[in-house]
KEVO-463058 format. One record per residue: z, y, x of N, C-alpha, C, O in turn; residue in three letters; residue number from 0. Coordinates in steps of 0.2 Angstrom, whole numbers, plus 5000, padded with zeros to 4 digits. Atoms other than C-alpha are relative to their C-alpha. Example, Ala and Ser with C-alpha at 12.3 -4.5 7.8 and 13.67 -1.06 7.14 Angstrom:
! KEVO-463058
   n_pz   n_py   n_px   ca_pz   ca_py   ca_px   c_pz   c_py   c_px   o_pz   o_py   o_px   code   pos
   5000   4994   5004    5039    4978    5062   5000   5006   5004   5003   5005   5009    ALA     0
   4999   4994   4996    5036    4995    5068   5003   5005   4996   5004   5011   4999    SER     1
! end
This chain:
! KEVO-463058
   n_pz   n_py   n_px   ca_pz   ca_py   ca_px   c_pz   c_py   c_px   o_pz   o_py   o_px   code   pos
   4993   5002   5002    5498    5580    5522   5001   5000   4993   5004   4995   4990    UNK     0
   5001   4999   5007    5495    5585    5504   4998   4993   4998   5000   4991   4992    UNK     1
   5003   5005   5003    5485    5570    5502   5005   4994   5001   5006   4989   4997    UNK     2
   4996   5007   5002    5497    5557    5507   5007   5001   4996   5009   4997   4993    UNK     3
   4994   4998   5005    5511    5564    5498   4997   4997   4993   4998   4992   4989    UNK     4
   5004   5004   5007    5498    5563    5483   5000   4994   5000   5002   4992   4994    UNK     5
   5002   5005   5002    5495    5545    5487   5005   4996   5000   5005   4990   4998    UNK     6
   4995   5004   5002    5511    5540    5489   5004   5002   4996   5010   5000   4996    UNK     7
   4997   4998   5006    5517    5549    5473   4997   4992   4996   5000   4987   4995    UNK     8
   5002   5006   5003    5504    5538    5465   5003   4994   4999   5006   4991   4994    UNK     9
   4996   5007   5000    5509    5522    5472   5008   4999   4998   5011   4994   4996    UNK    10
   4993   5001   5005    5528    5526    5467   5000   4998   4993   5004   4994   4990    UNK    11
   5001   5000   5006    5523    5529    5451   4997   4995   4995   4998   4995   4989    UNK    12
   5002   5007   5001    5515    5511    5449   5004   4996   4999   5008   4995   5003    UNK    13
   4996   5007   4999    5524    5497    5443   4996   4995   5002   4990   4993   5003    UNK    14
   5000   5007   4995    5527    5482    5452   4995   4998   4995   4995   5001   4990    UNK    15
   5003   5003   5004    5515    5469    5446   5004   4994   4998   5004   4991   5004    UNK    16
   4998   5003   5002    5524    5455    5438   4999   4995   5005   4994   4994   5007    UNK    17
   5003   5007   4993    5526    5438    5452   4997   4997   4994   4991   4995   4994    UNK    18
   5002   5006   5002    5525    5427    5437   4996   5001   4995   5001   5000   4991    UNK    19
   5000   5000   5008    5515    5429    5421   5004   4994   4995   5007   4989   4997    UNK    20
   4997   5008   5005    5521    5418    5405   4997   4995   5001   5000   4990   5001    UNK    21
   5002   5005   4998    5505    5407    5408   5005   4998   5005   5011   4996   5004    UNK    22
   4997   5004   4992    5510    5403    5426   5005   4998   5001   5007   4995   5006    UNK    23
   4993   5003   5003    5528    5402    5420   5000   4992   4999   5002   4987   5002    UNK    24
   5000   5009   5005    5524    5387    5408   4997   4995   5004   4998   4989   5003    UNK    25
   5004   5007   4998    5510    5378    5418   5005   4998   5008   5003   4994   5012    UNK    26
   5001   5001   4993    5520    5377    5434   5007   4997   5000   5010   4994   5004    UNK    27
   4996   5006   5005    5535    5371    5422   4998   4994   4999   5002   4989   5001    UNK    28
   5002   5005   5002    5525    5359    5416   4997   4994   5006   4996   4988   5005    UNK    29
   5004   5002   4996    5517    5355    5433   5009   4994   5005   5009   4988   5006    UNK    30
   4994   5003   5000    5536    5352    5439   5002   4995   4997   5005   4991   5000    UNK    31
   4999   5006   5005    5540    5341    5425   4995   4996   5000   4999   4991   4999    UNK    32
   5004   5004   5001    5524    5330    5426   4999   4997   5009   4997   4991   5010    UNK    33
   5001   5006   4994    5526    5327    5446   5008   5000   5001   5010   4997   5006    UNK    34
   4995   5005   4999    5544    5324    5445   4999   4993   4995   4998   4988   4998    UNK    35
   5000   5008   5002    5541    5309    5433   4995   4997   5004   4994   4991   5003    UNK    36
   5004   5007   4994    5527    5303    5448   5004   4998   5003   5004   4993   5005    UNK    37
   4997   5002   4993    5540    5304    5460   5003   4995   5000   5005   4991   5005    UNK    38
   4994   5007   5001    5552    5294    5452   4997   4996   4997   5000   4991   4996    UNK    39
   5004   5008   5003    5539    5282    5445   5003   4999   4991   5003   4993   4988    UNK    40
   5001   5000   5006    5542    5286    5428   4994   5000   4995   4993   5006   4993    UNK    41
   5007   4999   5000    5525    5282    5422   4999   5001   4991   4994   5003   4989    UNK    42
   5004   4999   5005    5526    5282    5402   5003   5009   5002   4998   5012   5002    UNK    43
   4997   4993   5001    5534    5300    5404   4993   5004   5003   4990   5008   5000    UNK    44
   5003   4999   4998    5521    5304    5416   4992   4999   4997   4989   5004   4995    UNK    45
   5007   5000   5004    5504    5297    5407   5000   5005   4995   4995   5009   4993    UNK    46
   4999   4995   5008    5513    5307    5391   4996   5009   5001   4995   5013   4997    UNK    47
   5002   4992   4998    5505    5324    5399   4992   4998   5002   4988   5002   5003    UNK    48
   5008   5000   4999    5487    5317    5402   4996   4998   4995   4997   4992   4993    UNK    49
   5006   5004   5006    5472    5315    5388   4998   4994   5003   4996   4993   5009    UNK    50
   5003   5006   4997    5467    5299    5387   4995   4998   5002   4994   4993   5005    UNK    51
   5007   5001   4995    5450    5301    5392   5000   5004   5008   4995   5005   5011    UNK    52
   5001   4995   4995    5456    5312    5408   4995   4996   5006   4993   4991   5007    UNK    53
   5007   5000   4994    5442    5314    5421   5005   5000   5008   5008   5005   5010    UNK    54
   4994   4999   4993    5452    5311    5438   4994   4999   5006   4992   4994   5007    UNK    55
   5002   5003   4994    5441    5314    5454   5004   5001   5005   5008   5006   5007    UNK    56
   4996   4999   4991    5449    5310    5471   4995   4999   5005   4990   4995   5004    UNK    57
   5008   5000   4997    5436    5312    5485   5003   4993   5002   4999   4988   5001    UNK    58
   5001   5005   4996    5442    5298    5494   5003   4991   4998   5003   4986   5001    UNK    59
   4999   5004   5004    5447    5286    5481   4997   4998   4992   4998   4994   4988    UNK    60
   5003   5002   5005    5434    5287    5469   5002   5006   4993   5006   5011   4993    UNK    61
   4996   4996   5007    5434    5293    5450   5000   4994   4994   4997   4988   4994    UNK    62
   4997   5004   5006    5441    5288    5434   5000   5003   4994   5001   5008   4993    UNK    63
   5000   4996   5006    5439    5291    5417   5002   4998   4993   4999   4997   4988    UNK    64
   4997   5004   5007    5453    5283    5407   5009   5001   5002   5012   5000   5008    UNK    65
   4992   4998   4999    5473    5288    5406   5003   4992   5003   5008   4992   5006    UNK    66
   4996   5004   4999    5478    5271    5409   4999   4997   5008   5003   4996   5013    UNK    67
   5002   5003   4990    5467    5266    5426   5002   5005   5002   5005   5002   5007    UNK    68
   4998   4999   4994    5472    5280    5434   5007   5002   5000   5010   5004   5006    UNK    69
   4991   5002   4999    5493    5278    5428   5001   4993   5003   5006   4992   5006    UNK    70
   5001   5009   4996    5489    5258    5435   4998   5004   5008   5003   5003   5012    UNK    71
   5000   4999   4994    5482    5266    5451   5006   5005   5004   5008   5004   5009    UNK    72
   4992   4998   4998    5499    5279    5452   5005   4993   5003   5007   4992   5008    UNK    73
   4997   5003   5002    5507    5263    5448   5001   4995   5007   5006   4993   5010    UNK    74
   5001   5006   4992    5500    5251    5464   4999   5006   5004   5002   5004   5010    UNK    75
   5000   4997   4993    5498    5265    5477   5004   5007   5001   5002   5011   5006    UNK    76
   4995   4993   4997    5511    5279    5476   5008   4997   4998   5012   4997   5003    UNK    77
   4991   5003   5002    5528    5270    5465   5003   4997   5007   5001   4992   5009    UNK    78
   4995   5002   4993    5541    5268    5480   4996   5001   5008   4999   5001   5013    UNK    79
   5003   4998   4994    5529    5273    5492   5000   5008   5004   5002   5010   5010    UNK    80
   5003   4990   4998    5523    5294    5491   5006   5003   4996   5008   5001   4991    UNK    81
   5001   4994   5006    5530    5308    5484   4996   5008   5002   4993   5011   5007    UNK    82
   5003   4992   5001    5524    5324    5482   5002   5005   4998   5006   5005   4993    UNK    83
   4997   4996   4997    5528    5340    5487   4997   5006   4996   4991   5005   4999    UNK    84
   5005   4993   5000    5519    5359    5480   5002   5004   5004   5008   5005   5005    UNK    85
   5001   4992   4996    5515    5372    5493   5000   5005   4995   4995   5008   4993    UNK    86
   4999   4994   5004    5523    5386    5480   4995   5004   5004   4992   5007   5000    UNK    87
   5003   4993   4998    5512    5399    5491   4991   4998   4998   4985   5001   5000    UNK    88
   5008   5000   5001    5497    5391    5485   4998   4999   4994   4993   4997   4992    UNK    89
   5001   5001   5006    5500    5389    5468   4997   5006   4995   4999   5012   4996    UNK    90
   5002   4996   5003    5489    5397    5456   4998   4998   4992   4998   4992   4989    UNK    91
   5002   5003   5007    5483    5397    5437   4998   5006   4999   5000   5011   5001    UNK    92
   5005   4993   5006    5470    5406    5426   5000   4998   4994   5005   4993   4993    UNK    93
   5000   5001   5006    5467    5405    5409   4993   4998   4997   4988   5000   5000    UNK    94
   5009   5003   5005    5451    5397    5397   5004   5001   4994   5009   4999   4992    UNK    95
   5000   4998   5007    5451    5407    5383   4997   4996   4995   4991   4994   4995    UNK    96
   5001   5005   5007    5454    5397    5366   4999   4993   5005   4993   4991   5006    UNK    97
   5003   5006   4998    5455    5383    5377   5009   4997   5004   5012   4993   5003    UNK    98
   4994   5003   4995    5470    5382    5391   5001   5004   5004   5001   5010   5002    UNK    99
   4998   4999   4993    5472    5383    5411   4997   4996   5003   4997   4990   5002    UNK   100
   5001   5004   4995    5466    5380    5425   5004   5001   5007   5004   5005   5010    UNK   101
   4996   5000   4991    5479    5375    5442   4998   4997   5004   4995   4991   5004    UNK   102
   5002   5002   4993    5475    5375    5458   5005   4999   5004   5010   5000   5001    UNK   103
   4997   4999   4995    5484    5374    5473   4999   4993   5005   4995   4989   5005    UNK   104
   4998   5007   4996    5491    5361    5487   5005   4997   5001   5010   5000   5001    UNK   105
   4992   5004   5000    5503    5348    5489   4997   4996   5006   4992   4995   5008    UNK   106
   4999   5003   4996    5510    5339    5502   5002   4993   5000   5008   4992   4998    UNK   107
   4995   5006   5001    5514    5319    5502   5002   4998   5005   5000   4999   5010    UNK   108
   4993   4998   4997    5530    5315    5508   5000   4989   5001   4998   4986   4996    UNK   109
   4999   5008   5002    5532    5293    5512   5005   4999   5000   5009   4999   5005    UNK   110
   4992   5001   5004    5548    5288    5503   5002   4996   5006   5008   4997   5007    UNK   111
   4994   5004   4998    5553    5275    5516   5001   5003   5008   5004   5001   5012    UNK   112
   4999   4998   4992    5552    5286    5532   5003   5010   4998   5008   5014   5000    UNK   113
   4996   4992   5000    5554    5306    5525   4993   5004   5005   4993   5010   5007    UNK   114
   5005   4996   4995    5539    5311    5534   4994   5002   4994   4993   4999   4989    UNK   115
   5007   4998   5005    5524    5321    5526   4995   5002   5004   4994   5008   5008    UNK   116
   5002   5001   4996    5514    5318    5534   4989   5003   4997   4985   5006   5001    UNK   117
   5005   4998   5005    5497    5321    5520   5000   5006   4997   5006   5008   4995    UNK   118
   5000   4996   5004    5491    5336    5512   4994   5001   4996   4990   4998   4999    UNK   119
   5007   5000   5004    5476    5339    5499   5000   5005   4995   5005   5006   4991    UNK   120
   5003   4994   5007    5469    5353    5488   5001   4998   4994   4998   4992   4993    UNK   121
   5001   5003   5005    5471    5350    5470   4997   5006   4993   4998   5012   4993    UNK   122
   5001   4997   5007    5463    5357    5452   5001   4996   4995   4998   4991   4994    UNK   123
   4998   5003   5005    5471    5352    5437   4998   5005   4991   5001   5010   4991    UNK   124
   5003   4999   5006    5462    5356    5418   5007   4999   4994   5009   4993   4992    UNK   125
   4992   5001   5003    5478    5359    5406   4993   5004   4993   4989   5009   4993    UNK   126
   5001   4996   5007    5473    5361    5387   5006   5000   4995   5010   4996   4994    UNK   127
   4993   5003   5005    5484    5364    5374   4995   5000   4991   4991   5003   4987    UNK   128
   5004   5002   5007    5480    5356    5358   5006   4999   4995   5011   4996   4997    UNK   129
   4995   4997   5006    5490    5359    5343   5010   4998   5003   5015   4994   5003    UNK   130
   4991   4996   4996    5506    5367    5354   5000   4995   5006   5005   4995   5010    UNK   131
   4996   5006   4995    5506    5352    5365   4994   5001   5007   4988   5001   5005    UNK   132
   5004   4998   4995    5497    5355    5384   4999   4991   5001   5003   4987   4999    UNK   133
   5003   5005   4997    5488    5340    5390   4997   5002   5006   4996   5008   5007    UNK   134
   5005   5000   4993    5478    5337    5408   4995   4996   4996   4996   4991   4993    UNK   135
   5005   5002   5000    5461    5335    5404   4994   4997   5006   4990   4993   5004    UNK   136
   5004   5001   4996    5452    5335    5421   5007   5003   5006   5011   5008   5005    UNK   137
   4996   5000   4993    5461    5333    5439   4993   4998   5007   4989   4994   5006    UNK   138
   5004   5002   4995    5451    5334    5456   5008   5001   5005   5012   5005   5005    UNK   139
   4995   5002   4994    5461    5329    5471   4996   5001   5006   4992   4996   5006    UNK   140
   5003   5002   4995    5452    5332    5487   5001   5004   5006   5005   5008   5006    UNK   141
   4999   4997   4991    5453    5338    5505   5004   4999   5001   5008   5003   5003    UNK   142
   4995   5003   4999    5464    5326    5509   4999   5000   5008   4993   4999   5011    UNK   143
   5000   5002   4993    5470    5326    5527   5007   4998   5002   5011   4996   4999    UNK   144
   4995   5001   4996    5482    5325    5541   5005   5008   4999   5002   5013   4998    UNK   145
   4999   4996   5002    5495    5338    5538   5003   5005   5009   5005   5002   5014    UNK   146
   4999   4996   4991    5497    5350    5555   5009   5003   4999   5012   5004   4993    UNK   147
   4994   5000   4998    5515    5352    5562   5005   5003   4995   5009   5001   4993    UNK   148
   4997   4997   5004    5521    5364    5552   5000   4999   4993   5005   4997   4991    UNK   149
   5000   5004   5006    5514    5359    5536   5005   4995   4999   5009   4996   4995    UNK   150
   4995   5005   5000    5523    5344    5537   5008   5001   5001   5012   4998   4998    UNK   151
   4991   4998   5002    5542    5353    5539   4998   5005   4994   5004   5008   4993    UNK   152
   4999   4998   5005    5537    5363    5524   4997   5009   5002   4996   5014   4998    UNK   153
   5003   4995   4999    5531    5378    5535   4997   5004   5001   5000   5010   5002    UNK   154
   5005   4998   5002    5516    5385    5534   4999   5006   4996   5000   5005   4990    UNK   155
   4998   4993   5003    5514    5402    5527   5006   5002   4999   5007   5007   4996    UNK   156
   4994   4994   5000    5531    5408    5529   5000   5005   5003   5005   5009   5002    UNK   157
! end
């Protein structure tokens, strides 16, 4: 008895752990800012967050290794077509000391002329910041599928 009283002194005595740090604050701001200008097909706003040599692989699309080919390929196969969606419960960021972040997570895409989402895919995104300003350096998009019932109303981990 003595012992769980101890151990739930302890654990009283813990502070909560913070939901959000500052990083994961900023990058998930910026990650927001960078796929509303996909959604709405605002493409200089959107290139403006990637260096221009970014490294973009997509497993089922290929890779690319230049800001502009892969703002032309947004340009022919998402503008008026996809949007995209993040699964908050899968959003994550680390840190690259002297260097940036790195985000993971997954998103869902949603097809503008029906409302179904019907796609979901894993992604990693390489954020550096170089003098104050965050750039994407390397993007991997992959595990793209069909998204399961749930996933598709937004459900999934609830």
């Amino acid at each position: 008895m003595m012992t769980a009283i101890a151990v739930a002194a302890a654990l009283l005595a813990t502070p909560a752990p913070s939901l959000a740090d500052p990083l994961t604050t900023e990058i998930g701001a910026l990650d927001a800012t960078v796929f509303d200008a996909y959604n709405r097909c605002d493409l200089p706003i959107f290139a403006g967050y990637f260096d221009p040599k970014v490294a973009f692989y997509h497993d089922t699309g290929g890779a690319t290794f230049e800001r502009d080919a892969m703002v032309d390929g947004v340009r022919k196969y998402i503008c008026g077509k996809v949007k995209r969606e993040l699964i908050p419960a899968t959003f994550r960021v680390y840190p690259i000391k002297d260097y940036g972040a790195i985000e993971e997570g997954e998103h869902r895409f949603c097809e503008v002329a029906t409302g179904r989402c019907e796609g979901i895919a894993k992604f990693v995104m390489v954020w550096a910041k170089q003098g104050g300003t965050w750039r994407i350096t390397s993007v991997l998009s992959y595990g793209h599928r069909t998204a399961t019932p749930a996933e598709q109303q937004g459900t999934a981990g609830k």
